[in-house]
C-alpha positions, -999 to 999 in steps of 0.1 A, spaced: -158 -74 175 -152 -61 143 -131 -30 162 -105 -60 176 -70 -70 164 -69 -101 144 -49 -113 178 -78 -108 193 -104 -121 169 -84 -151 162 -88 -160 195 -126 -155 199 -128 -175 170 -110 -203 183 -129 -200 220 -165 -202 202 -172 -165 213 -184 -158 172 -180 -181 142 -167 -172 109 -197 -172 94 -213 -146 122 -178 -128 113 -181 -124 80 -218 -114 75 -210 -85 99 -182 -73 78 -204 -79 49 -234 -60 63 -206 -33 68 -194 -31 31 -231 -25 23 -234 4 49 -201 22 37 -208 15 1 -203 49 -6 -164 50 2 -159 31 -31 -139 12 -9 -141 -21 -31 -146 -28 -68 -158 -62 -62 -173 -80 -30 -171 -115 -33 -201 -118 -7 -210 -162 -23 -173 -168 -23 -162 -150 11 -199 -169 29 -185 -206 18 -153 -198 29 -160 -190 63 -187 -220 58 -155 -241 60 -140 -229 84 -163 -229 109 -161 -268 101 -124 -267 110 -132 -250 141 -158 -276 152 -133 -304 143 -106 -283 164 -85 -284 131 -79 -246 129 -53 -234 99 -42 -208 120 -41 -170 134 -59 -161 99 -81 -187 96 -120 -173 95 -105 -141 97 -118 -116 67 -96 -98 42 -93 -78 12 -74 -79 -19 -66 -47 -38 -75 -55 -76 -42 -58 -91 -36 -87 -76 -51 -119 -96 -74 -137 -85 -85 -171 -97 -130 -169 -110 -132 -133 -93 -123 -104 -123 -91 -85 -115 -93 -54 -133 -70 -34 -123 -91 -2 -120 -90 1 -162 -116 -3 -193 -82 -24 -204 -89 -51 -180 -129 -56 -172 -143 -83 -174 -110 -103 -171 -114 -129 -149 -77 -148 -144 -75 -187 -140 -49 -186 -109 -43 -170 -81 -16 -148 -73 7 -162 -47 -1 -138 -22 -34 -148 -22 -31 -178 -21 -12 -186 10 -40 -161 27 -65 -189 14 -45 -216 28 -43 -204 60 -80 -196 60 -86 -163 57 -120 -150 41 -121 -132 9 -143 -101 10 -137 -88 -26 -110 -66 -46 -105 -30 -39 -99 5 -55 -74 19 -65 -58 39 -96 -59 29 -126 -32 1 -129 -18 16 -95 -9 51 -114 -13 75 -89 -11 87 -53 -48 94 -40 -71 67 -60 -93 93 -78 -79 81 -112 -94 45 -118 -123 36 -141 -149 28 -110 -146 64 -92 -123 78 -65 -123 62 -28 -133 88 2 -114 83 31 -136 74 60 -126 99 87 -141 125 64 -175 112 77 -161 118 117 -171 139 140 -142 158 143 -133 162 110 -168 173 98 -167 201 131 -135 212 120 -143 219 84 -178 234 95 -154 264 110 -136 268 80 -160 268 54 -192 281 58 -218 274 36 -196 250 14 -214 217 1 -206 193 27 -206 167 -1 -180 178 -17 -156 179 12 -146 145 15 -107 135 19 -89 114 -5 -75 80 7 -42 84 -9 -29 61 -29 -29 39 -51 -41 13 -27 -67 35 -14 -95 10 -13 -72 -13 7 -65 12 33 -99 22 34 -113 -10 35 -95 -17 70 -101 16 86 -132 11 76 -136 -20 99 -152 -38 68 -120 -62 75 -93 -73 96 -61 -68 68 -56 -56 34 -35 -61 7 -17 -34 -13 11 -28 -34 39 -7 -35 60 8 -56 64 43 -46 46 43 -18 14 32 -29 10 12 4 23 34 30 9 67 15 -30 62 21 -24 42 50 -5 71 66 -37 96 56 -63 68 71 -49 60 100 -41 26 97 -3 5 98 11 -1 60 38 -24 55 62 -24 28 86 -49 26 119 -58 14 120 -62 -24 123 -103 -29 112 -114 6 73 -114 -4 64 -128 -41 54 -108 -65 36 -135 -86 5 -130 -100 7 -90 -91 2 -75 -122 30 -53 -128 40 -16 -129 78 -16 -126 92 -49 -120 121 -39 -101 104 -18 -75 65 -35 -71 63 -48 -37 29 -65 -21 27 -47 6 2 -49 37 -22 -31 56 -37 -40 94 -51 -19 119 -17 -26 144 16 -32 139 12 -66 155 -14 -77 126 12 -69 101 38 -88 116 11 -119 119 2 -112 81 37 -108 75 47 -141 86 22 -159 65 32 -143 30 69 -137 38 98 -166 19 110 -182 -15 79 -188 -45 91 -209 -74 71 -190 -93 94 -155 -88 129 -159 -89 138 -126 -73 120 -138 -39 149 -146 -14 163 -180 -12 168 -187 29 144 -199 50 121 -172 70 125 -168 105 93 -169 120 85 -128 126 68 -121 166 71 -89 180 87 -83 216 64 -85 247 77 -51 262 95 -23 236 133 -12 247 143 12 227 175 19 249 201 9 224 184 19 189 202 44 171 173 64 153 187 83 122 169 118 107 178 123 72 183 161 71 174 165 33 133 154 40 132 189 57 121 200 28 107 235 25 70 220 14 63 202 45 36 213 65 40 226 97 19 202 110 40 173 102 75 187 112 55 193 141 45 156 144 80 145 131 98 165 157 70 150 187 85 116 173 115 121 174 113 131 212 91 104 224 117 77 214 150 100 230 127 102 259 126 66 261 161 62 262 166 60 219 198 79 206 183 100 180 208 116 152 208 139 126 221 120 91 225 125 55 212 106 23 226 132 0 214 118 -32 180 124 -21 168 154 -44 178 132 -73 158 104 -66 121 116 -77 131 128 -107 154 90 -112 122 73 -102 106 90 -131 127 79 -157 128 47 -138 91 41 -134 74 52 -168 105 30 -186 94 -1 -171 54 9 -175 64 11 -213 74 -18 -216 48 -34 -190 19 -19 -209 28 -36 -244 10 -68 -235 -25 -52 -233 -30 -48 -267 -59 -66 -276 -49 -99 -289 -49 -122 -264 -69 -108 -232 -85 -76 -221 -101 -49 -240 -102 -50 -274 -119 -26 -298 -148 -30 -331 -123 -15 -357 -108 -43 -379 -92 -22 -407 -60 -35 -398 -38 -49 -369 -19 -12 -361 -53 6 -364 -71 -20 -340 -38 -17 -317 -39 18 -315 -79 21 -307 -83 -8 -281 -55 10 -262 -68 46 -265 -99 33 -253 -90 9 -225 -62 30 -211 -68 68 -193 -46 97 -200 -25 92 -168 -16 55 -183 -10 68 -216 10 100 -206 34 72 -188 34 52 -217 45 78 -238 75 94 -215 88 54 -209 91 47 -247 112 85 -251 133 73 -223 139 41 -241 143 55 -274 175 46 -291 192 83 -289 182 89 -255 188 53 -240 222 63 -227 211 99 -213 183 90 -194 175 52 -191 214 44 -179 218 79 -162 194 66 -142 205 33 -133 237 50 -121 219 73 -99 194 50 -84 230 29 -74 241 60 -58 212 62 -39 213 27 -25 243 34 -15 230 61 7 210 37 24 239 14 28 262 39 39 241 52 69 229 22 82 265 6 82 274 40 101 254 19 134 224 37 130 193 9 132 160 28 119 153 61 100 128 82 111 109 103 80 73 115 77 56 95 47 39 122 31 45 165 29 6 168 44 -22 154 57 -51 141 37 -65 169 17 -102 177 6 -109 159 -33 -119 191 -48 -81 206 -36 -64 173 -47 -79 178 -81 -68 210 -89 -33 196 -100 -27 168 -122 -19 133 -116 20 139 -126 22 168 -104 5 154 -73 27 121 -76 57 141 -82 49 158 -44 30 126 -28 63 102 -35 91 123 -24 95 112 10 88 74 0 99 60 -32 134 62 -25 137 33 -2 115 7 -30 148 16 -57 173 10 -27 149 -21 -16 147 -15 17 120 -25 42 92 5 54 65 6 75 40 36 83 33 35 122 43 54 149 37 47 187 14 72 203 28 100 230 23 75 256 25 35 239 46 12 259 34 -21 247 39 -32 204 1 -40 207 -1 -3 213 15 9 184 -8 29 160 -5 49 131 -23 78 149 -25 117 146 -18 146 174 -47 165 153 -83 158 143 -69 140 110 -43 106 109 -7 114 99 22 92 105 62 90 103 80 65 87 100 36 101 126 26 78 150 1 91 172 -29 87 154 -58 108 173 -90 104 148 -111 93 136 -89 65 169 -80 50 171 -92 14 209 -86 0 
């Protein structure tokens, strides 16, 4: 059961073939058995039980709320959440337990969905392999499979078999864990630079980032305003669409969510690709891709011309500029973000009471780690009144330029772009370690956070060598290890202008 689509489980629910309650002990029973993925910060086992108490009495009353009613999800723990602590991965923010719920999770609660608990990730969502928050890095569950463990057995003999686990990716590793993991049926991330379609890309699952404004970004607590996206994780592209359709539309409570009315979001019953135009940007050949994945990339490429797709070579040619943009960009807003921990109000605080500046300075050396710190520290040199102009504004101009990319090709009549979402596959902790968190972000993002500064919509997933059906559509790997290409289109009812 747990192995199904939510399709599928939502209607074994509804026929009486399990009840919630049955449903969500065995995802529970689950999160104790893979307890040491470090998958979740925080399992909500009392909460998530009388939740899927209730809805088993909507079922027997034949008053179901829905496809995601009874069905059990995770929350990654940025995300607040009203009497369960949200801590963001940080010393900052333990122990903080918010009074609302962010709106995101909230309308999964209204439709009935089961809340298993908050999951890992990087400390306040710095990072691209959650091995930087306060509770421990994730491991990526297919390090424990058969074919990975048989695979690394040839290469290294004699190696401590402990120590070979893969990352997740990140920063919403525990989310994408979580769901490959079978411990639930859809996750919540975020995404700013990829921090939702990166790990789901290296564990094998579908991650879904939307267009900025169409999901609401209330109550997510906040890396860089103009980019965050909640973003979604399910085990097929069909889940994500369901999911999709439950979050997607105008919050009062964020006025950059889009105005209109959603269309409801359902997938085709049969996939005709004959008149998509499918777009390779020729600058994400870059020179550090593995062979692997322009193997992979190329495979993709061919399986949709094969299916009658036009498939074209195009050019984004602000794209080299963009990481280093995103920089600037990202640890500006993270400057000014940060300010509000500072001890006075909520969160951390430290013992020294000398004064107000000395107690200000402590709390935040101890509740933030260097990678937080090191981002505070670039933002507010970005930001400083003699460099405003060459960095901060440079960089507004350039991230325009690169939007403009984006328009500019997809007003040429191409429909989708077709990029890999990361340079590799997942890697071994020990090897991710070896650089630092800048370094390995720098590489991890370059393929993905250009689209969250042009707003665009993205999804990790790719159809296997032989899918015909959406239900079919898997992020899935031609080797022993998951790696995926990236979708990014225009889809009517996700565009946000």
């Amino acid at each position: 059961m747990l192995g199904r689509t939510l399709r599928e489980v939502s209607t074994a629910l509804k026929q009486g073939h399990i009840t919630p309650t049955e449903l969500c002990q065995k995802c529970l029973s689950l999160i104790k058995k893979t307890k040491f993925l470090n998958a979740y910060i925080t399992v909500s086992e009392e909460v998530a039980l009388k939740q899927a108490e209730e809805s088993e009495k909507r079922y027997k009353k034949g008053h179901s709320l829905g496809d995601l009613d009874g069905i059990p999800v995770a929350v990654k723990d940025n995300f607040s959440t009203s009497s369960i602590e949200t801590t963001c991965a940080s010393n900052m923010l333990k122990g903080y337990v918010p009074p609302y719920n962010a709106t995101v999770v909230q309308k999964l609660l209204d439709k009935g969905a089961v809340l298993m608990g908050k999951t890992n990730l990087d400390e306040f969502a710095m990072g691209s392999g959650s091995t930087d928050g306060v509770f421990g890095p994730v491991k990526n569950p297919w390090s424990y499979s058969k074919q990975y463990r048989e695979k690394r057995k040839q290469k290294a003999h004699g190696e401590n078999e402990d120590s070979n686990w893969l990352i997740t990716g990140g920063s919403s590793g525990g989310s994408a864990a979580a769901v490959a993991a079978f411990t639930c049926f859809a996750a919540l991330g975020s995404d700013t630079g990829g921090s939702t379609r990166n790990p789901a890309a290296h564990c094998g699952v579908v991650g879904f980032k939307p267009s900025y404004g169409l999901v609401s970004r209330h109550g997510l607590i906040p890396l860089v305003n103009s980019m965050d996206v909640p973003g979604i994780l399910t085990r097929c592209v069909d889940d994500a669409a369901i999911v999709l359709g439950m979050l997607a539309g105008h919050d009062p409570k964020d006025s950059t969510t889009i105005q209109d009315p959603v269309k409801p979001f359902t997938l085709p019953t049969s996939a005709d690709v004959n008149k998509l135009c499918i777009g390779i940007p020729k600058e994400y050949l870059a020179p550090e891709l593995s062979s692997e994945v322009r193997s992979f990339w190329s495979k993709a490429a061919n399986l949709f011309e094969s299916e009658g797709a036009k498939v074209i070579e195009v050019s984004l040619p602000h794209t080299s500029y963009s990481i280093v943009c995103y920089h600037v960009l990202c640890t500006s807003e993270v400057a000014s973000n940060m300010a509000r921990f500072d001890g006075l109000e909520y969160g951390h605080r430290c013992d020294i009471n000398v004064s107000t500046e000395a107690m200000y300075a402590a709390t935040r050396r101890e509740g933030f780690n260097d990678v937080v710190r090191g981002r505070i520290l670039s933002g507010n040199f970005f930001l400083l009144k003699e460099n405003y102009e060459n960095y901060f504004i440079k960089a507004q101009k350039v991230r325009r330029l690169i939007a403009n990319d984006f328009v500019n090709v997809f007003n040429s009549g191409v429909d989708v772009l077709l990029t890999p979402t990361t340079l590799s596959e997942a890697v071994p902790y020990l090897e991710f370690i070896k650089e630092d968190n800048r370094t390995r972000s720098a590489q991890d993002d370059i393929f993905t956070q250009a689209v969250n500064m042009a707003g665009e919509n993205l999804t990790s997933a790719i159809p296997e060598p032989h899918a015909k059906e959406p239900e079919q559509l898997h992020v899935t790997s031609f080797s022993y290890l998951p790696m995926t290409n990236e979708l990014a289109g225009i889809i009517e009812t996700f565009v946000v202008t």
